[in-house]
Backbone as a ProteinNet text record, in pm:
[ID]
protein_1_A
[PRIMARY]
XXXXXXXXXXXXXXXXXXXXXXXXXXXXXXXXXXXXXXXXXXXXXXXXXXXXXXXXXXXXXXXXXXXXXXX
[TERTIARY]
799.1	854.8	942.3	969.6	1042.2	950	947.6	860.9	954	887.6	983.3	902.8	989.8	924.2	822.4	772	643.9	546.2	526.8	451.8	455.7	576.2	577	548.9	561.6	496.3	326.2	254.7	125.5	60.5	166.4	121.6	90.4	238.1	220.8	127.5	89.7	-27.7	-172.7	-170.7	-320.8	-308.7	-222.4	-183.7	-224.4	-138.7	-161.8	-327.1	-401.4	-544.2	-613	-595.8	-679.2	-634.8	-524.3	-522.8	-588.8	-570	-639.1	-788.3	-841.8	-960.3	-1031.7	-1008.5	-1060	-1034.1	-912.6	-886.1	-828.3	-778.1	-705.2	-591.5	-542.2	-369.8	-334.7	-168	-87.7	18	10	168.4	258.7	379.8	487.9	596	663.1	771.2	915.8	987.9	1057.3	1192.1	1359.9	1430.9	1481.6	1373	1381	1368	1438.2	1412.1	1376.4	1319.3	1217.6	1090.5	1040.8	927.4	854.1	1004.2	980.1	872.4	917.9	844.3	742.1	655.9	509.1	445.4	551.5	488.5	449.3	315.6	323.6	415.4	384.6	472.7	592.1	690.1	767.7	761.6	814.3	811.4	974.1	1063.8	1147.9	1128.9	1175.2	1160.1	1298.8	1294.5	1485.9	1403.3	1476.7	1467.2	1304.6	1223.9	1075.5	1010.2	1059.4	1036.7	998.3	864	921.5	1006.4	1116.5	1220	1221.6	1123.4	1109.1	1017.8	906	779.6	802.4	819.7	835.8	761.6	673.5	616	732.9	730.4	811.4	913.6	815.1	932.6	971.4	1001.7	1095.8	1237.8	1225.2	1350	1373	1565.2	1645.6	1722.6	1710.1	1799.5	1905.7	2047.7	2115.5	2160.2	2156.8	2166.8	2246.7	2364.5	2517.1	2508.9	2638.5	2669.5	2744.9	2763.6	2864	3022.6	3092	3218.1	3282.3	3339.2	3375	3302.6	3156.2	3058.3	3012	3012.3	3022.5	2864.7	2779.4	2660	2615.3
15911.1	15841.2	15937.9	15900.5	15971.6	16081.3	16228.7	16334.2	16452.1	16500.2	16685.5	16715.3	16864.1	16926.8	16957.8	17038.5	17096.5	16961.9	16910.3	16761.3	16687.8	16667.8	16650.8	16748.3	16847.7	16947.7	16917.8	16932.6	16922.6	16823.3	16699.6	16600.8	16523.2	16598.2	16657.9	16771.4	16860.2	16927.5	16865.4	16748.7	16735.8	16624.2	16557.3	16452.8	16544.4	16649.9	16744	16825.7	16854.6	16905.8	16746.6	16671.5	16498.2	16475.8	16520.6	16516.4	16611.5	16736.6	16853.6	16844.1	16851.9	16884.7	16723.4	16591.5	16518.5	16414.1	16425.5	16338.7	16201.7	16210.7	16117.1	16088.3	15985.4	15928.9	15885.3	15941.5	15930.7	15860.8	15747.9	15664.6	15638.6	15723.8	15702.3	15670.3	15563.9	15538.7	15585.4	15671	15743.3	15756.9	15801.6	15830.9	15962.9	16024.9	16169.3	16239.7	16330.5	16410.2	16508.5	16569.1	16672	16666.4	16529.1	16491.3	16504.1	16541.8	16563.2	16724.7	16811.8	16956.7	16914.6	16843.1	16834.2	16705.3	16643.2	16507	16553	16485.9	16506.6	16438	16331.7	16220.2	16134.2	16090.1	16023.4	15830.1	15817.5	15607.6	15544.1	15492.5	15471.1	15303	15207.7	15058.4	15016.5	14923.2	14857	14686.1	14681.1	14493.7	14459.3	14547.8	14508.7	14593.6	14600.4	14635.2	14765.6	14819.7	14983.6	14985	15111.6	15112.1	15243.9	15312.5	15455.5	15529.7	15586.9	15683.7	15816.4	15935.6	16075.8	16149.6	16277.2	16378.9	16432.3	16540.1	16608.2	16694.4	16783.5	16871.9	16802	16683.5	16596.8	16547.1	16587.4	16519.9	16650.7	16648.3	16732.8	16700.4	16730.6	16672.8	16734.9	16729.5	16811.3	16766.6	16833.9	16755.1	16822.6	16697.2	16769.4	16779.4	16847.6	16818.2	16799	16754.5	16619.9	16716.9	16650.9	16687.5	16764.4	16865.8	16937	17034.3	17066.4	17090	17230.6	17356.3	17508.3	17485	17538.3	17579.5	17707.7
-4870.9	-4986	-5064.5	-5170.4	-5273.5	-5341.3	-5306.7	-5319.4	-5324.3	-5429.8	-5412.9	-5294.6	-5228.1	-5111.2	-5136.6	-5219.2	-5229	-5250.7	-5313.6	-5278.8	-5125.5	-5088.1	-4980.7	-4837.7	-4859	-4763.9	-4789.7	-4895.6	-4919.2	-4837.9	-4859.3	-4764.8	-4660.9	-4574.4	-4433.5	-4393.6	-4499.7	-4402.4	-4413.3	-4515	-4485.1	-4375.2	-4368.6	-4244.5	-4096.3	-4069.9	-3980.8	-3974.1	-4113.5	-4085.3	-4023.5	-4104.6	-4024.7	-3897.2	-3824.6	-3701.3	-3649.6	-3662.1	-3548.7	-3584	-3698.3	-3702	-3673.6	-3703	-3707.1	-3584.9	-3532.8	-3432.5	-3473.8	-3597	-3685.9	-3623.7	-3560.7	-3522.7	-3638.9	-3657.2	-3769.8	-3760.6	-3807.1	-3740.9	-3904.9	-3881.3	-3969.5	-3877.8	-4030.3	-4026.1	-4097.8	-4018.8	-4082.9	-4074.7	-4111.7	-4094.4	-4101.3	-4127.3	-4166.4	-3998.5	-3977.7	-3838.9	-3853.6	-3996.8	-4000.7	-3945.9	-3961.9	-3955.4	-3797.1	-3703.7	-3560.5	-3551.3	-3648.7	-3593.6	-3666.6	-3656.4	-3664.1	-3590.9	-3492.6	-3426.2	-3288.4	-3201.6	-3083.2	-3005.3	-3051.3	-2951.1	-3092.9	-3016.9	-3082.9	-3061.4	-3096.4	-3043	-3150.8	-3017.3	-3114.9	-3094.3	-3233.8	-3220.1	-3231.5	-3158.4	-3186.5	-3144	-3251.6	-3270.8	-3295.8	-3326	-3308.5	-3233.3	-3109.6	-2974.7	-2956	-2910.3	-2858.2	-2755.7	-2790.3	-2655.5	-2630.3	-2681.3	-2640.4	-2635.5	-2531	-2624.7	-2527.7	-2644.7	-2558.1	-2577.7	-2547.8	-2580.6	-2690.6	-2787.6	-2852.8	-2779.7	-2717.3	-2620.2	-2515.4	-2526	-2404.8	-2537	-2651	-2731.5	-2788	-2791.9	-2879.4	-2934.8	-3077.5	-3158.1	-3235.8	-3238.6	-3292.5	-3438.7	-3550	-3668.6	-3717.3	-3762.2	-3815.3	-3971.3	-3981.8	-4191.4	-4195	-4368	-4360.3	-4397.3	-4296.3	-4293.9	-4453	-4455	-4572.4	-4619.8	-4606.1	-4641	-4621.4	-4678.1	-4600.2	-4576.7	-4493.5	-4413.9	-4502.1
[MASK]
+++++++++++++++++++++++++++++++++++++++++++++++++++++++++++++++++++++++

């Protein structure tokens, strides 16, 4: 949601301790592609539908900036 980082980091790691230590499955919905370096598996939906499920290290993603913009 709408979260500063540090809130939002907090919240991804307890998402991440309820998975490892507890065996908790975590299903978000997201547009964010940060959210990939902490997923095992990915699942993409189009029209409803799953039309995609990968392990993590089976997807690479290259993420641009926006035109004009120094790095």
């Amino acid at each position: 949601a709408n979260l500063d980082l540090h809130t939002g980091q907090e919240i991804l790691d307890i998402l991440q301790r309820l998975n490892r230590e507890k065996g908790v499955t975590i299903i978000c919905a997201t547009h964010d592609h940060r959210m990939m370096d902490i997923c095992d598996r990915l699942m993409w939906i189009r029209d409803g539908m799953i039309d995609r499920i990968a392990r993590r290290d089976e997807v690479h993603v290259e993420v641009g900036g926006i035109g004009g913009m120094e790095e």
